[in-house]
C-alpha positions in Angstrom: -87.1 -206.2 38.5 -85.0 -205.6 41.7 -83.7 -209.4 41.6 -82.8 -209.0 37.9 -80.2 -205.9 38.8 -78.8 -207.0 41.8 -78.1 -210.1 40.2 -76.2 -208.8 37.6 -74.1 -206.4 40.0 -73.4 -210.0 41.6 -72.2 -211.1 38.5 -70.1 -208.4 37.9 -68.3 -208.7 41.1 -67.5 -212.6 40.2 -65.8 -211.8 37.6 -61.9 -213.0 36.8 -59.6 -210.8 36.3 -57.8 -210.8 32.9 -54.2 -210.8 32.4 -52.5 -207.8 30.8 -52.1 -209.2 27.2 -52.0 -208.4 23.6 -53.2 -210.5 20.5 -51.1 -211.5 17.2 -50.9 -209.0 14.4 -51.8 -211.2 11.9 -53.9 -214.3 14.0 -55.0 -212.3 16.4 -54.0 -215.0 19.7 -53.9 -213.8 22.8 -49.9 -212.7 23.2 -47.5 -211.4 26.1 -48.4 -207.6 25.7 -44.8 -206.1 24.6 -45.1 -209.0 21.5 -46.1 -208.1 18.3 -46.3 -211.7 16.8 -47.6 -215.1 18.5 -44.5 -216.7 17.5 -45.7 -218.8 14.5 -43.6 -219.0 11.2 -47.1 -218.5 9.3 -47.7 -215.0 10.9 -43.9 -214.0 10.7 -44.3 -215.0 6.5 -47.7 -213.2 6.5 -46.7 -209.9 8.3 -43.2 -209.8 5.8 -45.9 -210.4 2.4 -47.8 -207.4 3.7 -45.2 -204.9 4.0 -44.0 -206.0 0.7 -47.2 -205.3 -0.3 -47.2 -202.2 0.8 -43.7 -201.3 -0.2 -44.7 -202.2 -3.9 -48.4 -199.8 -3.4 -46.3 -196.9 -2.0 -43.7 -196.8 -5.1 -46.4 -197.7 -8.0 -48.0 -194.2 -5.9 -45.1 -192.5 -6.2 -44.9 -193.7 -10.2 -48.4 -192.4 -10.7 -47.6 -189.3 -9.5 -44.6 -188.3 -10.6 -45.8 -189.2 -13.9 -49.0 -187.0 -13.4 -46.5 -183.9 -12.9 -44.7 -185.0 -15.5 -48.1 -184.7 -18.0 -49.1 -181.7 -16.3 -45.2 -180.0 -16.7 -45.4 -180.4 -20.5 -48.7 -179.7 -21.4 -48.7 -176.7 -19.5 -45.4 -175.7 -21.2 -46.9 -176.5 -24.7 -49.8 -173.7 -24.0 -47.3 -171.2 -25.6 -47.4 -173.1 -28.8 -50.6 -172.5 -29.9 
């Protein structure tokens, strides 16, 4: 059992060092760490279809619930009708 750790705390001292790096929002590449995007016109496209994406989600949330107060305004102004 002693071979089997000290071999792998001789492994451990072998090993390379890695470069300080980031990956690729969208690809997920390895990257230069202050980049966001690996460069490629395909990731660039993707990233821009998501935040439209999420534009269009945030305002159809903001539809929903202004139109919730909206229901909720006028039936609680109708409770003096009846």
């Amino acid at each position: 059992m002693s071979d089997a750790s000290s071999g792998d705390a001789s492994s451990a001292s072998r090993a390379i060092a890695i470069p300080a790096h980031s990956h690729c929002e969208i690809c997920h590449k390895a990257i230069k760490q202050r980049d966001r995007f690996c460069g490629s016109a395909e990731c660039e496209q993707k990233h821009q279809q998501n935040i439209a994406e999420k534009k269009k989600a945030m305002w159809k949330m903001i539809a929903i619930m202004m139109g919730l107060i909206l229901v909720f305004t006028v039936l609680n102004r109708t409770d003096w009708l009846v």
